[in-house]
C-alpha distance (Angstrom), angle and dihedral (degrees) to the residues before:
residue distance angle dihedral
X1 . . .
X2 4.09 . .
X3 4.15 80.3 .
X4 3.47 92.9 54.7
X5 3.61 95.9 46.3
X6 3.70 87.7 54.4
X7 3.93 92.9 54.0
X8 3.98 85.8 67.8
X9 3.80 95.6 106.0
X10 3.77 90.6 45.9
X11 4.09 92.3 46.8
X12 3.93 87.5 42.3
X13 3.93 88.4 56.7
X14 4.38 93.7 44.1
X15 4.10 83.7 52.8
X16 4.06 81.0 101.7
X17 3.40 87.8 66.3
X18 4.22 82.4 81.4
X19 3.67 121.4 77.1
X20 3.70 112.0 -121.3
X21 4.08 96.7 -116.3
X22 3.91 95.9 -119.6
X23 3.82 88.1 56.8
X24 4.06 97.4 44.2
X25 3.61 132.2 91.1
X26 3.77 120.9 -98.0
X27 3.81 128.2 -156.7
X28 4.21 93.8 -115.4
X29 4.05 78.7 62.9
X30 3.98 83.4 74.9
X31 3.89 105.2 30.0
X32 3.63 134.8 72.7
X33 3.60 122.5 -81.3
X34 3.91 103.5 -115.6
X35 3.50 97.6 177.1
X36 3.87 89.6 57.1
X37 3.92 131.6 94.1
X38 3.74 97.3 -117.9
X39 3.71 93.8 45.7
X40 3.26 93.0 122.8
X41 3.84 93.5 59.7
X42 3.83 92.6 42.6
X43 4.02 86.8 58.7
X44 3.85 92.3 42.3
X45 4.59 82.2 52.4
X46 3.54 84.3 47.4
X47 3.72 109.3 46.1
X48 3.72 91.8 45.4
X49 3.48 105.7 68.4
X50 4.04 86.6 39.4
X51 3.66 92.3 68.2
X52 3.61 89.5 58.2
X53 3.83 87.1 70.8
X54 3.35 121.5 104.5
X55 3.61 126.8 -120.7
X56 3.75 100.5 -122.3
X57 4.40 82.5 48.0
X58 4.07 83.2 54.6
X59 4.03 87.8 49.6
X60 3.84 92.2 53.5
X61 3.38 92.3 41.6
X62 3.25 92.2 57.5
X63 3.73 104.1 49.0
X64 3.92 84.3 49.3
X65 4.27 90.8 56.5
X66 4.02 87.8 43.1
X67 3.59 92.9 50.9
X68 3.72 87.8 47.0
X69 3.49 98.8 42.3
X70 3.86 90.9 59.9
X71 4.21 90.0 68.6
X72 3.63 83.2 133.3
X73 3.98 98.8 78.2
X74 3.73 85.0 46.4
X75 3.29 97.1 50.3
X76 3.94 88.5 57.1
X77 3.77 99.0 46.0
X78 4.25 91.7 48.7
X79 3.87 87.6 48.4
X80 3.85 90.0 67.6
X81 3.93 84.9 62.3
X82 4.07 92.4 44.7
X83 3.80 87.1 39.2
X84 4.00 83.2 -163.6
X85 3.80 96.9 172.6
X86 3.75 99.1 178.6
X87 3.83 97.4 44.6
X88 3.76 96.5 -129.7
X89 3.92 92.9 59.6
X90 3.60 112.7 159.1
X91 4.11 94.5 -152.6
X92 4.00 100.6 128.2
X93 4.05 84.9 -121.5
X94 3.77 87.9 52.8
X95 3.92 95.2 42.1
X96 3.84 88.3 49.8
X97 4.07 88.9 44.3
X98 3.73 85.3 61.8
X99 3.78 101.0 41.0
X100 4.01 86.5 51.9
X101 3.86 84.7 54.9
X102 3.85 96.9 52.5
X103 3.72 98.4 46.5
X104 4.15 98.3 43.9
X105 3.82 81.2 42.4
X106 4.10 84.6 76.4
X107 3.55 103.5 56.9
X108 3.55 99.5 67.0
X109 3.28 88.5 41.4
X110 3.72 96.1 59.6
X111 3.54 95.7 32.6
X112 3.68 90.3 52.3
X113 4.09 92.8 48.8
X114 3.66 83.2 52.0
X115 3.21 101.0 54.2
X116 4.07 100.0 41.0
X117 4.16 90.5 53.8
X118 3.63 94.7 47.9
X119 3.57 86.3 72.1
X120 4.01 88.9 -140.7
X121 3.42 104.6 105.9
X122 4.11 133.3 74.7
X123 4.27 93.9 -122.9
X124 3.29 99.2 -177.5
X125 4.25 87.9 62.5
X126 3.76 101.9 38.7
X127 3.98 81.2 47.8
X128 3.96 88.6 54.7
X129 3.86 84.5 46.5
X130 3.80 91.4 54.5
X131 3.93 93.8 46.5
X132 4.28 92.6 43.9
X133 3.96 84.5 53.1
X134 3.44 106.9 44.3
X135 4.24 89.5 40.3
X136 3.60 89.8 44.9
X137 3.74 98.7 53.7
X138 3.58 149.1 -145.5
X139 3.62 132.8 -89.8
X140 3.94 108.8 167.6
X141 3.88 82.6 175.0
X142 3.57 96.7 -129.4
X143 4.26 104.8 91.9
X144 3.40 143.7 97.3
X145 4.20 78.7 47.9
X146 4.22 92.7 75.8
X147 3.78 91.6 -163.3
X148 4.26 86.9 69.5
X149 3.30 89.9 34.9
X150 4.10 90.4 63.2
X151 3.55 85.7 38.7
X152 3.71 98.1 53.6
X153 3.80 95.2 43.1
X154 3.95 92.0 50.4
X155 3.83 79.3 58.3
X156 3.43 97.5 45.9
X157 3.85 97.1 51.8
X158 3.56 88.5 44.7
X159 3.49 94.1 53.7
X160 3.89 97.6 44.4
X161 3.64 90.2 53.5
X162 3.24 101.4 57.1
X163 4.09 88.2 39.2
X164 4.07 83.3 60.0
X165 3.80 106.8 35.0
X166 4.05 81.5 53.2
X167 3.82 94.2 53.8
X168 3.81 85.2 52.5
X169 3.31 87.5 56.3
X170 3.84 96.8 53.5
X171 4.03 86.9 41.4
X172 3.42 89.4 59.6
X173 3.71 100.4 45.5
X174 3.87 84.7 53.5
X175 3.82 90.1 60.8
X176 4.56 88.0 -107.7
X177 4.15 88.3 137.2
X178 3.64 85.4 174.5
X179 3.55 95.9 46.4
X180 3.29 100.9 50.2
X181 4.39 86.3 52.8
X182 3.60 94.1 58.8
X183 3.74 98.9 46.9
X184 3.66 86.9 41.1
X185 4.30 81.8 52.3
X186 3.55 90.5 52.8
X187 3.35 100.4 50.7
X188 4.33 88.3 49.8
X189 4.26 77.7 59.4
X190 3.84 91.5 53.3
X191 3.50 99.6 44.8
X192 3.62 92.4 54.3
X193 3.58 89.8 49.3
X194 3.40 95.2 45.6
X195 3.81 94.2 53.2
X196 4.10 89.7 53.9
X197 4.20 92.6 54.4
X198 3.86 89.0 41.5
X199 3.86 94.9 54.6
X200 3.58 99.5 39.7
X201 4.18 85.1 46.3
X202 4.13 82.7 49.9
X203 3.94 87.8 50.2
X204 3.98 87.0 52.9
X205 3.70 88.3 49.0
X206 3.56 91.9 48.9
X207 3.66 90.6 49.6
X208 3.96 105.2 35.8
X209 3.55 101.4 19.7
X210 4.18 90.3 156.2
X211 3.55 95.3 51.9
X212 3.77 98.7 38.0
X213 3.70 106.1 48.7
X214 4.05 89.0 54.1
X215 4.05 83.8 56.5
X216 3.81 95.0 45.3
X217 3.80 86.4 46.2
X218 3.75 96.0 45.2
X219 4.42 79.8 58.6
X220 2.97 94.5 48.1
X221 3.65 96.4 49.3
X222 4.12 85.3 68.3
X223 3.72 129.1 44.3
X224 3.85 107.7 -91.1
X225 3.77 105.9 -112.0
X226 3.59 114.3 -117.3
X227 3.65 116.3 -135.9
X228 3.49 107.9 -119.0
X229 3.65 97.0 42.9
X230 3.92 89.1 110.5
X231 4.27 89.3 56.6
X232 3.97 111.4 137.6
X233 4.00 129.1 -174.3
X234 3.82 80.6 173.8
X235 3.52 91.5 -120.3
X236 3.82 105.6 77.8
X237 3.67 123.0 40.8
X238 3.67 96.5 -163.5
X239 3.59 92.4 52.5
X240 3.60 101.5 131.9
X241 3.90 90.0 39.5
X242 4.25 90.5 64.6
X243 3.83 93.1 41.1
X244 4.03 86.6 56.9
X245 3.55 90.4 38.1
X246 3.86 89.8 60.4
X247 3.60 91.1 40.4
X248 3.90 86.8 58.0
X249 3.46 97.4 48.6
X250 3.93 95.4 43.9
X251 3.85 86.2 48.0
X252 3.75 90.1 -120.4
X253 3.79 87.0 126.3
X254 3.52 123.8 8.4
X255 3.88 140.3 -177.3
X256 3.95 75.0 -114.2
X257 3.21 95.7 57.4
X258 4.20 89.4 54.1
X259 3.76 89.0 56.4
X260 3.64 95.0 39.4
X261 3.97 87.2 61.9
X262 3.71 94.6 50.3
X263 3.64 88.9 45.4
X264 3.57 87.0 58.3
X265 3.10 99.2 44.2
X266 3.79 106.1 55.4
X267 3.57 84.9 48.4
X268 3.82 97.7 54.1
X269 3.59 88.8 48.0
X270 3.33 93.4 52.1
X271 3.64 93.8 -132.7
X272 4.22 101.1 162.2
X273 3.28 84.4 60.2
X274 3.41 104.3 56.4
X275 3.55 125.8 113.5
X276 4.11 112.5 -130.0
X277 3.94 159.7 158.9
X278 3.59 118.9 -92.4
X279 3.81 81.4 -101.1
X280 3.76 96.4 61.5
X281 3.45 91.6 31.6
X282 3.88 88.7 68.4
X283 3.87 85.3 45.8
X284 3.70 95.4 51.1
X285 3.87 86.3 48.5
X286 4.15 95.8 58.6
X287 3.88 89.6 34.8
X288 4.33 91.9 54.9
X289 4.18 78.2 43.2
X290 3.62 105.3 47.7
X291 3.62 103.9 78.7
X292 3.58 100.1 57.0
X293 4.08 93.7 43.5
X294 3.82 78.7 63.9
């Protein structure tokens, strides 16, 4: 943790990588006004193009708002890297911690607004989903170690936006305009936050480059757990297993995509060029390797 706590100047500086909240988007930007006269009309302009979608669009969709919706979990594993005790620290790490909440804290709100007005979906399930996977918790089996924490959540945000900007892409080929603009917005979100874990993870490397590239290794040694692969309807017990087999075959998220991120990764990093022990040498090897073994 003494590393970390030396990164504050660095995290204090990537704090523009949040959207002041009077200047960021807000799920109403994307919904029907219900409060207005014409609401009526604006849910007639916004059911019709949602009927276009398909069903196995809708089951994506879902798994993407579930996943979302169970910020919670997240929230408690990233806190072990803020370590904000007080919940209103003003530590930059704690400040960011916070900010990261608030912003990811709209997409499955918005997504889950969405869903419940198209008048598509069975609620009352996807809501039993939400409250089996957020009570039955999340272990992406990287934390309390905060170097595989940053590594798993420059992953993660890596792999949900390319999960989203892909169901945009779908949306929009089903003629959902709208759709296809707030996955599209979500993704914008996650690629912001994915560029804040990734440098601050590149700063560790930088710093720690022995210790760190035997931890990124380790992860990469196992598949990185996604996090909804605990979600329940109590029903199906290989739930999570169709929605990614969907997601596959829609090319929302692919075994390509999994290497991709690696491949990123290690270059971002800059781990070929780093300079190490015989020990991280051999780590540096299977980590330069890894993405095309996949």
């Amino acid at each position: 943790m003494e590393l970390l706590d030396s990164l504050r100047s660095v995290v204090q500086t990537n704090l523009s990588l949040l959207l002041p909240p009077d200047q960021a988007w807000q799920p109403t930007d994307y919904l029907p006004d219900l409060t207005a006269p014409d609401w009526r009309e604006q849910m007639e302009r916004f059911r019709e193009p949602a009927e276009q979608l398909s069903d196995e669009v809708l089951v994506v969709l879902v798994g993407d708002m579930v996943t979302e919706e169970a910020l919670p979990n997240y929230a408690i594993s990233l806190n072990l890297i803020a370590t904000d005790h007080t919940g209103t620290g003003t530590d930059p790490w704690a400040i960011w911690m916070r900010g990261w909440i608030a912003e990811e804290n709209r997409h499955g709100d918005l997504l889950n607004a969405f869903l419940r007005l198209t008048g598509r979906v069975d609620m009352k399930s996807v809501e039993l989903t939400i409250h089996n996977l957020i009570q039955g918790g999340f272990n992406p089996r990287a934390y309390p170690d905060p170097y595989a924490g940053m590594i798993y959540t420059s992953f993660q945000e890596r792999a949900t936006k390319i999960s989203h900007a892909n169901v945009g892409r779908l949306a929009g080929k089903c003629g959902d305009d709208n759709l296809s603009k707030i996955c599209l917005k979500i993704a914008g979100d996650e690629s912001r936050h994915e560029a804040f874990y990734t440098r601050m993870m590149g700063e560790v490397m930088a710093r720690d480059p022995e210790r760190a590239i035997l931890i990124f290794r380790d992860m990469m040694r196992r598949i990185i757990a996604m996090p909804g692969r605990l979600m329940n309807d109590g029903k199906d017990p290989d739930l999570f297993d169709h929605f990614a087999t969907v997601a596959q075959r829609l090319n929302v998220y692919t075994v390509h995509d999994y290497a991709s991120i690696i491949r990123h990764l290690v270059a971002t990093w800059k781990i070929p060029s780093l300079s190490l022990s015989d020990k991280g040498a051999k780590a540096q090897e299977f980590l330069c390797a890894q993405a095309e073994r996949l």
